[in-house]
FIVEX-503534 format. One record per residue (C-alpha): x negated, y negated, z. Coordinates in pm, whole numbers, padded with zeros to 5 digits, always signed. Layout:
N
XYZ
...
// end
This chain:
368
-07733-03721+00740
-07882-03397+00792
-07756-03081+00641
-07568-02952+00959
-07324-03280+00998
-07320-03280+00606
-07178-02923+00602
-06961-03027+00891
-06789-03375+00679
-06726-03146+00412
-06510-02841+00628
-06330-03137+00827
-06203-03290+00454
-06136-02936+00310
-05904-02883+00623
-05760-03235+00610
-05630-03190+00241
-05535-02787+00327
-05317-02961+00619
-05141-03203+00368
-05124-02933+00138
-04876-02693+00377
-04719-02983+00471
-04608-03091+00132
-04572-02741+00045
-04307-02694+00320
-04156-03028+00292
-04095-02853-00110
-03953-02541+00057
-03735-02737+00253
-03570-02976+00005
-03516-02652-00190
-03346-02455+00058
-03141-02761+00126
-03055-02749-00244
-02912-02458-00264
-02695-02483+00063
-02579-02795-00135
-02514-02569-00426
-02114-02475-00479
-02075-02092-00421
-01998-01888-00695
-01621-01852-00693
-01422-01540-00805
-01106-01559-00959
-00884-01215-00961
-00556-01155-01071
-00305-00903-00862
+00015-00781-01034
+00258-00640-00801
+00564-00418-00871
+00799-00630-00626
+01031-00936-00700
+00877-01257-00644
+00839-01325-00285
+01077-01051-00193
+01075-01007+00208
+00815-00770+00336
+00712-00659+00027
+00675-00942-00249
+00607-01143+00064
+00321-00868+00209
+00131-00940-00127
+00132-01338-00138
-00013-01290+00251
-00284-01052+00154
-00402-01249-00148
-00377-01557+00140
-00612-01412+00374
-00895-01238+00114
-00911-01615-00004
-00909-01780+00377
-01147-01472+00493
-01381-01558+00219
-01371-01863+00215
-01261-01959-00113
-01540-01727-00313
-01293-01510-00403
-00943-01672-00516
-00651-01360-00589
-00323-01506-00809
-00041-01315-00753
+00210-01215-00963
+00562-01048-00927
+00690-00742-01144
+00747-00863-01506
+00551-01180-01469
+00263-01028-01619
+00360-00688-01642
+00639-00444-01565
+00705-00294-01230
+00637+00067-01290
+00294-00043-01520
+00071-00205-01239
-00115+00093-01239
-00197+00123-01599
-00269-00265-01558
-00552-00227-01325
-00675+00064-01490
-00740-00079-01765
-00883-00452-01640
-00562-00622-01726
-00561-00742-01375
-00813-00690-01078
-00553-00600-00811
-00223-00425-00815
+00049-00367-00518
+00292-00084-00551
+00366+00216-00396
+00180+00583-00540
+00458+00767-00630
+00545+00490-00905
+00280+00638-01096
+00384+01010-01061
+00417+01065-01421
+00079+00930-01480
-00111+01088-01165
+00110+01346-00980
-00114+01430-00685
-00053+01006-00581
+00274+01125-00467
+00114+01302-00172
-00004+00933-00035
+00306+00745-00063
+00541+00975+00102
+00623+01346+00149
+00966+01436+00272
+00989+01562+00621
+00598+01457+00670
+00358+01241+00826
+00509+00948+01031
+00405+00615+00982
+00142+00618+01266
+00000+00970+01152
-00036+00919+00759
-00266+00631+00880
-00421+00824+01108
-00514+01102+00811
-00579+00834+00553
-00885+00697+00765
-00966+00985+01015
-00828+01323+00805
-01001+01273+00514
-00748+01157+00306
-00876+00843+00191
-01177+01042+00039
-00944+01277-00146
-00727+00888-00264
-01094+00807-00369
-01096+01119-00606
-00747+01107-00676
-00811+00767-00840
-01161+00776-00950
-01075+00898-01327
-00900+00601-01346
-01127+00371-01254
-00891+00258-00981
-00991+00237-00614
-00715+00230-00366
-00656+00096-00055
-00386+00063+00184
-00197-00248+00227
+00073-00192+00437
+00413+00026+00549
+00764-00005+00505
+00770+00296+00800
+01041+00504+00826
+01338+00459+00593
+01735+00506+00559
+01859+00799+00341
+02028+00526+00112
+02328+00402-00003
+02633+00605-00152
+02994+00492-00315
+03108+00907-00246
+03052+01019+00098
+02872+01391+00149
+03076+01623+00339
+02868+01874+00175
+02625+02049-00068
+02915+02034-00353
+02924+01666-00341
+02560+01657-00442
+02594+01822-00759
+02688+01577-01069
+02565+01259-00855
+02354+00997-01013
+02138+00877-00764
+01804+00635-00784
+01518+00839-00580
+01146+00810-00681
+00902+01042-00580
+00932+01404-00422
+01275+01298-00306
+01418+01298-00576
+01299+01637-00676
+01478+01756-00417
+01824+01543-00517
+01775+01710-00866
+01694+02050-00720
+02025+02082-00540
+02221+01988-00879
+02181+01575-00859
+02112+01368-01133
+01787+01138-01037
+01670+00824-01190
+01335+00588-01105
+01425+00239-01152
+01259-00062-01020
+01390-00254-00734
+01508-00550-00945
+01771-00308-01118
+01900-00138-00840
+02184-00338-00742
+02342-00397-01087
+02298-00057-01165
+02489+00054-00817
+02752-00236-00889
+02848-00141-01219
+02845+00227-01186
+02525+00368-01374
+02396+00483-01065
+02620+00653-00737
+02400+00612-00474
+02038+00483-00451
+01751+00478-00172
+01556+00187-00161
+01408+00075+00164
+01631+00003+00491
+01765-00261+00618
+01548-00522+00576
+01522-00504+00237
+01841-00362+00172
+01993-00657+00322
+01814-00860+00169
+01864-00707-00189
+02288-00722-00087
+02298-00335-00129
+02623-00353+00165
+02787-00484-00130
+02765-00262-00355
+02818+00058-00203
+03036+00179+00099
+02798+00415+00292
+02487+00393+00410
+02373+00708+00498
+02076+00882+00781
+01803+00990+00876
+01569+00876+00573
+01399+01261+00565
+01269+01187+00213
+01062+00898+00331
+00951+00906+00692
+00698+00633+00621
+00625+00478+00238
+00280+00360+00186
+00230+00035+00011
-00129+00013-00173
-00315-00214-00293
-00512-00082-00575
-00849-00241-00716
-01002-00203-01061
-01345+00005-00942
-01550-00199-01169
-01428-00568-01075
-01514-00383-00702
-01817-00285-00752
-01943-00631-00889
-01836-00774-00590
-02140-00877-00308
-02115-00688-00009
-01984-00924+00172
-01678-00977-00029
-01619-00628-00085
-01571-00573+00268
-01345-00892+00267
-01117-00669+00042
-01119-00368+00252
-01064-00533+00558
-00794-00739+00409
-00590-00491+00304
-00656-00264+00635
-00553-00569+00817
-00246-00600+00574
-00105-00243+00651
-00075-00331+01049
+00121-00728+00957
+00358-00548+00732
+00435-00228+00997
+00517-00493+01255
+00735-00712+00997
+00948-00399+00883
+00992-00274+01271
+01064-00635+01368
+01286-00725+01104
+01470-00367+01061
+01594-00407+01385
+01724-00776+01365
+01896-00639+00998
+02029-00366+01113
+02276-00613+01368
+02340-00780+01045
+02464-00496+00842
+02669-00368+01150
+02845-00713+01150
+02923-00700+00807
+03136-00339+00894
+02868-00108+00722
+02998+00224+00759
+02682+00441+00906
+02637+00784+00847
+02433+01107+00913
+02416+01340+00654
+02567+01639+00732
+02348+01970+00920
+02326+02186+00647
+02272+01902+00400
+01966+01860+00579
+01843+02195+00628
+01914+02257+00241
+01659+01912+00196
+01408+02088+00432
+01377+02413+00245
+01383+02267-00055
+01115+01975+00016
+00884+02306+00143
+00938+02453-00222
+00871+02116-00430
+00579+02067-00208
+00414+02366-00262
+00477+02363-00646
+00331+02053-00700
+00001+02177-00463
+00018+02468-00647
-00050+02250-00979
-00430+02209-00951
-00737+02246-00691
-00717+01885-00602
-00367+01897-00552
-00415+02226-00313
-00666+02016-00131
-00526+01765-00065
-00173+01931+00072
-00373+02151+00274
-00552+01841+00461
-00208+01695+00497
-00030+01972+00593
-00278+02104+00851
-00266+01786+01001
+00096+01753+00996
+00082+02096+01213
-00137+01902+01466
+00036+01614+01503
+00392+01758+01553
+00247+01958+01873
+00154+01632+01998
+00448+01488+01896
+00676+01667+02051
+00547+01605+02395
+00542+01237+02378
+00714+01001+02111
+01008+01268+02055
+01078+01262+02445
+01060+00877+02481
+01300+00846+02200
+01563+01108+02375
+01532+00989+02687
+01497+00606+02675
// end
C-alpha cells in the first residue's frame, strides 16, 4: 500500500470512531436530559395565615380559592396551607406574622394594621373615595401599587391585591340616628379612617375582629358595628342582633382584601412561580368582586324577608361624615412625605374619576 491510500485508511478510521464518538456522546446527552425530566420538581411548601373565620363566605372562602389555584397554576411546585384567624395566629397579627417569616402569606385587609403602619389605611379604604372599579384602576395604572411597594418594603412585606368586598352598608345599630346627638356616647365597632370619624363626632370606636362582633353586639359591649354587607352580615346573623341596618356605607365605598407575601420567601421564588403569585392574586381580586356583587344581591332578598328594618342615615349626618372624613384625611397625609404622596396620587385621581363618573355610572344608576 502506497503512502497516499495509507494516509487515506487512516482519515476513514479516525472519522469512523469520531462518528461513534458523537453518537455515544449524544445518546449520553439524551439519557441525561431524560433524567432530569424524570426528576420530581422541587416542591414549595408556604404557609398563609388569614385574619377571617375558617371558610367564612367570600372572605375565609376567597383565601382557600387563591391558595387552590397558585397550587393548580403551578402545578403542585408550590403548595400554600391555609389557615383561619387564631389557628396559627390572631386576626389582627397576620401582618406581624409575615413580617417576621412566621408564615409566607397573609390575607387581611390594610387598615388592620393601622397601628403598626398608618399610611396602609390609604389602600384598604378611604371614606367617600375611590370606588371599587377606580381603586383598582389606581393600584395598577395610578401608581399606587409602587407607593404599596414602599409602604411595605421596611417590613419586608410585599403586597398584593387579592380581592374586594366593593361597596359596603353603613352597619348595624340597636339606637336609630335621627341625628348628630345620637352619635355622641355610642359604642360602635369601625376599623380604619371610619372610625376616626365615629370618634370625631363624639362616638366611642372599637377594632375587633370579625369572630367577636356578634357576641359583642348581642350582649351589649358594642351599639352598633360595621362589618361588611349583606353577604357576610347574613351570614355572620348580624339581623339578629341588632334592629337597624343602616345606608349608604360612605366609610367604605370599596374594602381591599390583600394578600401579603414575606419579600424574602418572594424573592427566592423562580420566575416562573413568582409570577404564579402575582397573577393569582390579580386573578383573585376579579372572583371575589363578582362573588360579593352576586351574592349581596341574592342576601339582601334574604334580610328583607327576615323584616330588616333599612335605613339611610340622615342628610346632615352625612354631610357632618364628609367634612369630617376631608379633615382626618388630610391629618393623617399631613403625618409624613410618604403619607402626602401617596394622598395626593389618590386624591388627584379621585378628582379625575368623579368627572367621568358623573357622566356615566351615576346616570345609569338614576335612570335605570
Amino acid at each position: 500500500m502506497n503512502r497516499r491510500n495509507l494516509f487515506g485508511a487512516a482519515l476513514a478510521l479516525m472519522a469512523t470512531f469520531g462518528l461513534l464518538g458523537c453518537k455515544e456522546d449524544k445518546a449520553g446527552s439524551e439519557q441525561t436530559a431524560a433524567a432530569a425530566a424524570a426528576a420530581p420538581a422541587q416542591t414549595i411548601h408556604w404557609k398563609m395565615v388569614t385574619s377571617w373565620p375558617k371558610n367564612f363566605p367570600g372572605l375565609g372562602t376567597a383565601a382557600e380559592r387563591l391558595a387552590e389555584r397558585i397550587n393548580a397554576m403551578s402545578a403542585g411546585r408550590l403548595t400554600v396551607k391555609v389557615y383561619a384567624a387564631g389557628e396559627l395566629v390572631p386576626a389582627l397579627e397576620v401582618f406581624d406574622a409575615v413580617s417576621r417569616g412566621t408564615a409566607e402569606m397573609g390575607h387581611g385587609t390594610p387598615y388592620y394594621w393601622k397601628g403598626k403602619v398608618p399610611a396602609a389605611q390609604f389602600f384598604s379604604s378611604v371614606p367617600f373615595g375611590l370606588s371599587t372599579l377606580e381603586m383598582n384602576a389606581w393600584l395598577s395604572h395610578g401608581g399606587g401599587q409602587a407607593l404599596w411597594d414602599e409602604t411595605y418594603a421596611p417590613f419586608g412585606v410585599k403586597p398584593l391585591s387579592a380581592g374586594n368586598t366593593t361597596m359596603q352598608m353603613a352597619g348595624w345599630f340597636n339606637k336609630e340616628i335621627n341625628s348628630l346627638d345620637d352619635i355622641k356616647g355610642l359604642k360602635i365597632r369601625m376599623p380604619g379612617l371610619g372610625g376616626e370619624v365615629w370618634s370625631k363626632l363624639g362616638a366611642i370606636t372599637v377594632n375587633l375582629p370579625g369572630g367577636e362582633i356578634f357576641t359583642s353586639l348581642q350582649t351589649g359591649a358594642i351599639d352598633a358595628t360595621d362589618w361588611v354587607g349583606p353577604y357576610n352580615d347574613l351570614a355572620f346573623g348580624l339581623h339578629k342582633a341588632a334592629k337597624y341596618y343602616y345606608y349608604p356605607g360612605w366609610q367604605e365605598p370599596q374594602a381591599v382584601v390583600e394578600s401579603m407575601v414575606n419579600q424574602k420567601a418572594f424573592d427566592a421564588l423562580p420566575a416562573d412561580l413568582q409570577a404564579i403569585v402575582v397573577e393569582a392574586a390579580r386573578a383573585a381580586t376579579l372572583d371575589m368582586m363578582d362573588d360579593y356583587v352576586f351574592n349581596n344581591a341574592k342576601a339582601l332578598g334574604s334580610l328583607k324577608a327576615e323584616g330588616v328594618q333599612l335605613k339611610r342615615l340622615p342628610d346632615d349626618v352625612l354631610q357632618a361624615m364628609r367634612e369630617q372624613s376631608a379633615a382626618v384625611l388630610e391629618q393623617l397625609a399631613a403625618a409624613s412625605d410618604l403619607n402626602g404622596r401617596i394622598w395626593a396620587s389618590q386624591k388627584a385621581f379621585l378628582e379625575e374619576a368623579s368627572a367621568m363618573q358623573a357622566l356615566t355610572e351615576k346616570e345609569l344608576y338614576n335612570w335605570r
